[in-house]
N, C-alpha and C positions, 0 to 999 in steps of 0.2 A: 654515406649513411642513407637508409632508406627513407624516403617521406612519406607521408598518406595527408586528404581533404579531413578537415572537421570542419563542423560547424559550431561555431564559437560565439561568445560575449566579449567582445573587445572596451568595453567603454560600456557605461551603462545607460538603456537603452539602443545601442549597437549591437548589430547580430552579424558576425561574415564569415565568409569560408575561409578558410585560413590551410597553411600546411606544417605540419610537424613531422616531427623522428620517428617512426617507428618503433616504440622500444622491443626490446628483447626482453621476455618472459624473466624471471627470476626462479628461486626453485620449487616457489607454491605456488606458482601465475600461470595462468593461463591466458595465451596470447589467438586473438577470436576476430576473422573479419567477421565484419559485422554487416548484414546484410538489413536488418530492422530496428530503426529506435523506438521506444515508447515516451512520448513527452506528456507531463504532468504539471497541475500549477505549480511546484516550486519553480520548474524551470523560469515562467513567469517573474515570478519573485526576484529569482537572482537578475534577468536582465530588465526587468521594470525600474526595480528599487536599489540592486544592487543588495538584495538582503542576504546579511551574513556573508558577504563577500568584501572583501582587504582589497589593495591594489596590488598586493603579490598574489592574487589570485587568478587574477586576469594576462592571459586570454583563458577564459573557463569556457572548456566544453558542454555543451547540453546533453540532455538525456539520460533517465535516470537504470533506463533498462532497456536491455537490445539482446537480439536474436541471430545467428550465423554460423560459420564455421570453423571449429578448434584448426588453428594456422600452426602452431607450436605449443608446447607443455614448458615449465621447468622439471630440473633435475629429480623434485619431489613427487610429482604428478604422475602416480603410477595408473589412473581408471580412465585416462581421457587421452584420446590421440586425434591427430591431424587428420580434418574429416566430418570427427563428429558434430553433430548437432546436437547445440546449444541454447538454451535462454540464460541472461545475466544480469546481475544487477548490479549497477552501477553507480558507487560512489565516490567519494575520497575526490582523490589528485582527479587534476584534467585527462591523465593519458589512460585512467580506468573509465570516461563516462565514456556514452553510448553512441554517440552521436559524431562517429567517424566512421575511415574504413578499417581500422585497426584498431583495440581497444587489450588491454594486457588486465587482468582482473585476477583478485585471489581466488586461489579455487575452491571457495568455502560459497563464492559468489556466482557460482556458475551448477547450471542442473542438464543433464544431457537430456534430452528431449526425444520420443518416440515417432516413429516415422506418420503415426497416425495421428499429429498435430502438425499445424502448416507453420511454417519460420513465422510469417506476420502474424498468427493467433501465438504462438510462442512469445514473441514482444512484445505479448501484455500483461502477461503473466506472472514475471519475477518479481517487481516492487510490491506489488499489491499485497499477491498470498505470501512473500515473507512475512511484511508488516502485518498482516493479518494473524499468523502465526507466531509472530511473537508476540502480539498483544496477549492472543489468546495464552499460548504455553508457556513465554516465556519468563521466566523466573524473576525478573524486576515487575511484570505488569501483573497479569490476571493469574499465572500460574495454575491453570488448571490442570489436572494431573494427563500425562501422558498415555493413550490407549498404547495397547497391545497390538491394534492393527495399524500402529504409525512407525511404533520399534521395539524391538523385543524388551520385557519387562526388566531383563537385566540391566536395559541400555538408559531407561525412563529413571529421569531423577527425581529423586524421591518428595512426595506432596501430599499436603492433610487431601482426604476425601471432599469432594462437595456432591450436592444433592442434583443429578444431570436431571432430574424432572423439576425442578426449581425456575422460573421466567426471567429471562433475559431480554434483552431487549438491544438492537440497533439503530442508529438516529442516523436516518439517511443512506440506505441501504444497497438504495439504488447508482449508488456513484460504484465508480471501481473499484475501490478498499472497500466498500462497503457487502459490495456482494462477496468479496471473499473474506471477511469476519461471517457470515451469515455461512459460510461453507465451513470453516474453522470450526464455529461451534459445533456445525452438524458433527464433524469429523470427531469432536472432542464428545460427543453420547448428548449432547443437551437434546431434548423433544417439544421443548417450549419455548420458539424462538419467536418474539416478537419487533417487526420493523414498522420503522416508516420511511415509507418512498412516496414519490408521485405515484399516481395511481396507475397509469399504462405499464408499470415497472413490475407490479405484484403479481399476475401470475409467473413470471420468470421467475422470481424470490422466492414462490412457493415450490418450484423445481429444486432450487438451491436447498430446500430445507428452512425454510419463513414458513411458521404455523400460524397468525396470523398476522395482517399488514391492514397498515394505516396511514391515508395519506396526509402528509405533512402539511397540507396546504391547506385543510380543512378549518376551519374556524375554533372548531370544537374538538382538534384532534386532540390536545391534554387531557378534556375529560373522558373522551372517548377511548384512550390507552389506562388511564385510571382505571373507569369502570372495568373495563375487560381484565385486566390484570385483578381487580379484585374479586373477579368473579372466581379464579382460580384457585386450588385447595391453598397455596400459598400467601396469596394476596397483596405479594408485592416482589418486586423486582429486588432479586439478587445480584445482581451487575448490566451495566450497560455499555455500552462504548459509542463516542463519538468521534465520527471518521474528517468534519468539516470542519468542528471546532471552531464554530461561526457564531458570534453574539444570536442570529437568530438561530441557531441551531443548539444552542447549550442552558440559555434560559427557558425554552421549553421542556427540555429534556430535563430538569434541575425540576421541576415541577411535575413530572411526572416519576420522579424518583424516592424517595425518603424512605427506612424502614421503622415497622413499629417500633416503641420500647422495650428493651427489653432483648431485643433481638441484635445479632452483626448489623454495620450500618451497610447498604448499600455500596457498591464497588464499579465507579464510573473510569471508564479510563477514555484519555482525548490525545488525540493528535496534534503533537503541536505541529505548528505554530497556531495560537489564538488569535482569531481575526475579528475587526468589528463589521458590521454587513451583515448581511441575510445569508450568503453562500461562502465558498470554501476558496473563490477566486471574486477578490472586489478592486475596485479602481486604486493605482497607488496610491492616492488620499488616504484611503484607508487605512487605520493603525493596526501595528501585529504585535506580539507581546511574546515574551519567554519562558516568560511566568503568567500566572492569572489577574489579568485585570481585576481592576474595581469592584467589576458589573456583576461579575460571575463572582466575585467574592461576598458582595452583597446577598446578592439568588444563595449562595451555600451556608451563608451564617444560622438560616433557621430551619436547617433538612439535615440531616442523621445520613450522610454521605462521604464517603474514601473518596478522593480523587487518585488517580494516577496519570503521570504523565510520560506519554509514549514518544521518544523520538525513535524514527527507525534507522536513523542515521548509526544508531549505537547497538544495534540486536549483534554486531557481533563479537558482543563482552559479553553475551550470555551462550554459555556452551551449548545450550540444547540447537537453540537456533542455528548456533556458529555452525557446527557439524552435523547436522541432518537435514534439516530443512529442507533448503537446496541440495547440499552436495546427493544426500540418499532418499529423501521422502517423498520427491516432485515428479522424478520418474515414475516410479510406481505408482502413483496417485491418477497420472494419465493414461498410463498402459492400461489400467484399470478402471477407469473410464469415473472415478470415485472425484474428482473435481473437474472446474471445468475453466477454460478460459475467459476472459471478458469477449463481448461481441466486440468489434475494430471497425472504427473511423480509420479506413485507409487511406495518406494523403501520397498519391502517385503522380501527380501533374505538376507540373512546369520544373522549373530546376530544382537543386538540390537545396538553397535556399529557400524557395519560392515554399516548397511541401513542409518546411520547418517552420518557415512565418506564419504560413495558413494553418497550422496545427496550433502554435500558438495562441492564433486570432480567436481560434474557436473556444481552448481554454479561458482565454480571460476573459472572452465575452460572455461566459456559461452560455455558447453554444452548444453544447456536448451534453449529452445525457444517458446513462447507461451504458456510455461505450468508453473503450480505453483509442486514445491519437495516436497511432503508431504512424513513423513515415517509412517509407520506401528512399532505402539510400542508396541503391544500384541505378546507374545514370548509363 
């Protein structure tokens, strides 16, 4: 039997290289060395805390998305062959994440890649803009109706109208899901999208398609998104999303939300998991939740507000997602030059461990800002 290197969670807080089987493709898999992982705070999570993680879980693989070459197809797999370039995204079992030299994935999870994207900007790209696009189209979250230049109207399932000149809003924009909800909605016809980021972050945001930005750090940024939102012919926000889902990122956000009387209430949709802390990655001390705390139940009792709650672990029980997204919508979207990758924190030094720990280090410290951790797994 064949074996290949991962980098694994053996024990929690334990990170090591480990070797496994290789498997063999099944008839919708696509079996991908994988040349780039993308690591993200859950990874974190799972080997800080052990979250959401059994003892038949371990040794769990990292990486929630990686970049390389189609190694074999199954039997099903008639558009992709041995060769192509790939980006993936990586969840479930250990033998689909990223963060090996062999990674076997559904092919609902895999987007063929254009030669005019490099493999390391490729492996930043799959978690984010799914998550992004299923918040936005997919049929559990925000549902907003599918254009013509994403899939043919025949293919687009069916959705009440909404008003794409109506304000939205992003909270925290500048992070990696962040910028690509801000591309999502462009993609989807909105013209009034409003973020907050740090402020070094906003003119990129406004490349993305951000009509105005506000930096979150401001003292006075709640009044300051108020007013300007009410300056608009609408004067208030139709939907917003939270990509941190961080006590300080959700009771602001809760504050600058509410619709008049009389009107639909507002449409917030968040990422879980909910964390207490200021950002999106905080010390294991810190409590996470699966449901809504207290705190934010509290902030919601007297605001005229939807919650939804996004896991992207589940986008693919919603058809639209399952079957375009990646398998046909990501290509063209690059070939076409119509979105764009995250900038990449490349970690290429010291060993194969070494580039995993220091990518790591950098998420849980919120060292990182505006880029997505991709490592280099070729030794």
């Amino acid at each position: 039997m064949a074996i290949h290197r991962a980098v694994a969670i053996t024990a929690i807080s334990c990170l090591e290289v480990i070797e496994l089987p290789t498997p063999v493709p099944e008839a919708d898999e696509v079996l991908v060395h994988v040349h780039y992982t993308a690591l993200i705070p859950y990874d974190g999570y799972e080997l800080d805390r052990g979250y959401a993680l059994s003892a038949s879980d371990l040794p769990r693989v990292v990486g929630f998305a990686g970049s390389g070459l189609v190694k074999a197809v199954g039997k099903s797999v008639k558009d992709l062959k041995e060769g192509d370039r790939v980006a993936t995204f990586n969840i479930s079992q250990s033998k689909n994440k990223a963060a090996q030299e062999y990674a076997v994935v559904p092919r609902w999870q895999v987007a063929k890649i254009p030669e005019s994207v490099s493999l390391h900007e490729a492996a930043s790209i799959p978690d984010n803009y799914l998550t992004a696009m299923y918040v936005v189209f997919g049929g559990p979250n925000l549902a907003i109706p599918v254009p013509s230049s994403l899939v043919p109207s025949s293919s687009a399932p069916l959705r009440a109208a909404v008003d794409l000149s109506a304000p939205v809003l992003v909270y925290g924009a500048g992070s990696s899901v962040g910028q690509f909800l801000v591309q999502a909605f462009r993609l989807a016809g909105f013209t009034n999208i409003f973020v907050t980021a740090s402020s070094h972050h906003h003119a990129y945001l406004r490349t993305l398609g951000a009509s105005q930005c506000f930096d979150y750090r401001s003292p006075d940024v709640v009044a300051e998104v108020r007013a300007a939102v009410a300056r608009t012919r609408h004067g208030y926000f139709t939907m917003a999303v939270d990509p941190i889902a961080a006590r300080g990122s959700l009771i602001p956000l809760v504050a600058m939300l509410g619709a008049p009387a009389g009107l639909p209430p507002a449409r917030l949709a968040i990422l879980l998991a909910y964390k207490d802390g200021e950002t999106v990655t905080n010390g294991a001390e810190g409590a996470m939740y699966r449901t809504p705390p207290s705190w934010l139940v509290e902030a919601l009792a007297v605001k005229r507000i939807e919650t939804v709650q996004v896991s992207a672990f589940r986008a693919g029980e919603d058809p639209f997602t399952r079957d375009t997204v990646l398998p046909l919508i990501l290509s063209r979207l690059l070939e076409e030059g119509r979105i764009r990758a995250n900038p990449v924190r490349l970690m290429k030094e010291g060993s194969l461990l070494d580039r995993v720990n220091a990518g790591l280090d950098l998420l849980r410290n919120n060292k990182i800002s505006g880029e997505k951790v991709v490592v280099d797994l070729q030794e």
